[in-house]
C-alpha positions in Angstrom: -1.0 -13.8 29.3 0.5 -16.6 26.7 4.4 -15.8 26.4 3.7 -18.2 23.0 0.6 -17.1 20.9 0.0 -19.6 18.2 -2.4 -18.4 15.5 -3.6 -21.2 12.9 -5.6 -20.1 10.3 -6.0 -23.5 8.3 -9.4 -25.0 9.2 -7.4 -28.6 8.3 -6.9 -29.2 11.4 -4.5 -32.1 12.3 -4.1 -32.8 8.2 -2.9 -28.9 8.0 0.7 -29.1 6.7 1.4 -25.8 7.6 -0.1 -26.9 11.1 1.5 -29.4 11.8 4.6 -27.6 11.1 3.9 -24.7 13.7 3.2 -27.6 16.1 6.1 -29.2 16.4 7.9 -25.9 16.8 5.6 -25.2 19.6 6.3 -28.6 20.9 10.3 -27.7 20.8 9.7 -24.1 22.3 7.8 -25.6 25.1 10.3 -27.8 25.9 13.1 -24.9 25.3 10.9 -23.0 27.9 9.5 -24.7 30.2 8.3 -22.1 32.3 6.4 -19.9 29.9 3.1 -20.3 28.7 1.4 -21.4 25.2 -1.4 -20.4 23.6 -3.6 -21.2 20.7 -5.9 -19.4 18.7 -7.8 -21.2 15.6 -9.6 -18.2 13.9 -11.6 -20.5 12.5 -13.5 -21.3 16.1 -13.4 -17.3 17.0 -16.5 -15.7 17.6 -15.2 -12.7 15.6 -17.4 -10.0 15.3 -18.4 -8.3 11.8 -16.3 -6.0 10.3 -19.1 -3.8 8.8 -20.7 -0.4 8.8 -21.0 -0.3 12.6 -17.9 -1.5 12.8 -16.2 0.9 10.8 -18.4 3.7 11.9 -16.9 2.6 15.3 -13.4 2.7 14.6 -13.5 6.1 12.6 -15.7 7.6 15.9 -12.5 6.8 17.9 -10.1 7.8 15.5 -12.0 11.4 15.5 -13.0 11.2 19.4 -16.6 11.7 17.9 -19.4 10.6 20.5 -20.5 6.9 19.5 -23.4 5.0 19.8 -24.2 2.2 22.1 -24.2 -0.3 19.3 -20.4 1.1 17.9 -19.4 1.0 21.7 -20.6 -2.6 21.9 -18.8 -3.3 18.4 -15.9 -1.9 19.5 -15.6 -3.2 22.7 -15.6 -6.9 21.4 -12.9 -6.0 18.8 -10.9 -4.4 21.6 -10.6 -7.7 23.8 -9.6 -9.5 20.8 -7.0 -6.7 20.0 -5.1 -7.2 24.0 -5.5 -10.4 24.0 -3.2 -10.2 21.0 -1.4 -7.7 22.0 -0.4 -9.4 25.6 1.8 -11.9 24.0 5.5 -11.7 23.3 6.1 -14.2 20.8 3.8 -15.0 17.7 3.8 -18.4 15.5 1.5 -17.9 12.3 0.4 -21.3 10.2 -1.4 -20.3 7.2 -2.2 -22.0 3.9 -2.0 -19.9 0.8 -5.4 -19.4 -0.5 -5.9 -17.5 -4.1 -2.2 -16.7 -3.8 -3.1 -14.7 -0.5 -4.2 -15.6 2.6 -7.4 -17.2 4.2 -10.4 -15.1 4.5 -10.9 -15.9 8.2 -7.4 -15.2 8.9 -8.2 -11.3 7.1 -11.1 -10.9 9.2 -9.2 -11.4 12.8 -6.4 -9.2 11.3 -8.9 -6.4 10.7 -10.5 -6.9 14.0 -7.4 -7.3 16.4 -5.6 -3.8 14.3 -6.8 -1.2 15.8 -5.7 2.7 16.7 -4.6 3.1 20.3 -4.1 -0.6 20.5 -0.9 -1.7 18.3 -0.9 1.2 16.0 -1.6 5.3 16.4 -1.2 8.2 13.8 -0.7 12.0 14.1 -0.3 14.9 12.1 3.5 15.4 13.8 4.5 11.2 13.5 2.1 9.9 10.8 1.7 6.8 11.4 3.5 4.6 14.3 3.4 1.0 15.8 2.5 0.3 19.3 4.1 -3.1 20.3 7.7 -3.6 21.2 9.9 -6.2 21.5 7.7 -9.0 20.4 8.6 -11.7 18.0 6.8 -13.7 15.3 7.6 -16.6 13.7 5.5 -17.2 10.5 4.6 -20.8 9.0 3.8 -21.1 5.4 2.4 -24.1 3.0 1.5 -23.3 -0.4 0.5 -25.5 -3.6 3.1 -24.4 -5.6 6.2 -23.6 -5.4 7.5 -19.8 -4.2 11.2 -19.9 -3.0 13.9 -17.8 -4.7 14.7 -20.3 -7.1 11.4 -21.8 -8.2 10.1 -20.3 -11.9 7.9 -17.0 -11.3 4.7 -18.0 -12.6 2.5 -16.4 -10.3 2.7 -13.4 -7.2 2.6 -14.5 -4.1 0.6 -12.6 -2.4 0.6 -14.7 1.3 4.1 -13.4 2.6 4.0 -10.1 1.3 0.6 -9.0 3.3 1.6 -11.0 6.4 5.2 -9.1 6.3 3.5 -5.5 6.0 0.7 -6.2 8.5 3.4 -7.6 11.1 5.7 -4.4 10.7 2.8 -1.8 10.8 2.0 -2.6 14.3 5.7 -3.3 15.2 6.5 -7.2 15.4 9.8 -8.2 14.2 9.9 -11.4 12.0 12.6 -13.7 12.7 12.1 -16.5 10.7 9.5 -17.8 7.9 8.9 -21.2 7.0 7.8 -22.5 3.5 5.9 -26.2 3.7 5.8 -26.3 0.3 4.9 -27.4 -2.7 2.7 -29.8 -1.3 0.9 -30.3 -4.8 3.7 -32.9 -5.4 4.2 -36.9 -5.5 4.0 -38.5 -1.7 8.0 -38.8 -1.8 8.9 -35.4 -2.4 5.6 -34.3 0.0 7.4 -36.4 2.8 10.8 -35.1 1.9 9.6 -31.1 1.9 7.9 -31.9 5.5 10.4 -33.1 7.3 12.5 -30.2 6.1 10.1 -27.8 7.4 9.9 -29.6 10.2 13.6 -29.9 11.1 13.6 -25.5 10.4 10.3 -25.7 12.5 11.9 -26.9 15.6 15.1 -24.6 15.2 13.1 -21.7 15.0 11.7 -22.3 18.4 15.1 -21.1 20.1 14.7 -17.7 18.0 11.8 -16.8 20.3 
């Protein structure tokens, strides 16, 4: 089990600004703790599995306790280790580039796969519906084009932190700190000046988880 779960969802790699970022405030949490573990995940190397008719089929056959077939038992069974090996972790660190105003596609498709009912989420008729994970953490690491924060001009929604918020309290992760690398559509001296800003929050957010 990671303590740390680092999810990137750039496929930048060490260019990523909103990488690079996340890493130095895993750098300062491993040093902060020592003794716990770190993990990465670049959904970009997953071998996720489709999130298709089967797939579907699959999830509604459990939601129902209907009788599934082998293949929507295989399906499911894939999305399912995904989903606790998620789930296993207590603290989260998202880097994410804003894509389309949203987020990347890649970084959709694990969401769909890892949220699932009786994993990190469950509804009834009595409750509605209810998250399943407790006391975990998530620190999430933005980098967008343009410029979002409260006092930039509104030209466009943003669409990135909104979803990522709403996902992260459906299944019952707290959010305890976001970081905007951003804009990074700018001339190299303000570029330098906006990441070692980030950087500087980065590494103070680390003692937050």
């Amino acid at each position: 089990m990671a303590n740390l779960l680092h999810i990137s969802a750039s496929p930048s790699g060490p260019t990523s600004h909103s990488g690079t970022a996340a890493r130095e405030l895993v750098d300062a949490y491993r040093h902060l703790e020592s003794s716990k573990s770190v993990e990465t995940i670049d959904v970009w190397d997953l071998d996720l599995p489709e999130f298709d008719a089967t797939m579907i089929s699959a999830k509604f056959a459990v939601l129902r306790s209907q009788a599934a077939t082998d293949a929507q038992r295989d399906q499911w069974a894939k999305a399912v280790r995904l989903s606790e090996q998620f789930n296993r972790a207590d603290s989260y660190v998202f880097s994410l580039p804003m894509w389309n105003y949203g987020v990347p596609y890649r970084l959709k498709h694990y969401i769909d796969v890892v949220t699932l009912p009786g994993q990190n989420w469950s509804w009834s008729r009595a409750e509605g519906y209810r998250p399943l994970l407790k006391d975990k953490r998530a620190v999430l690491v933005y980098s967008s084009a343009g410029d979002f924060s409260a006092e930039a001009v509104k030209v466009y929604e943003n669409y990135q932190k909104p979803f990522m918020r709403q996902w992260l309290r459906f299944i019952g992760v707290e959010i305890v700190d976001e970081i905007a690398v951003a804009p990074t559509l700018t001339d190299a001296e303000h570029l330098a000046q906006v990441k070692t800003a980030s950087g500087q929050h980065a590494r103070a957010a680390a003692a937050l988880l």
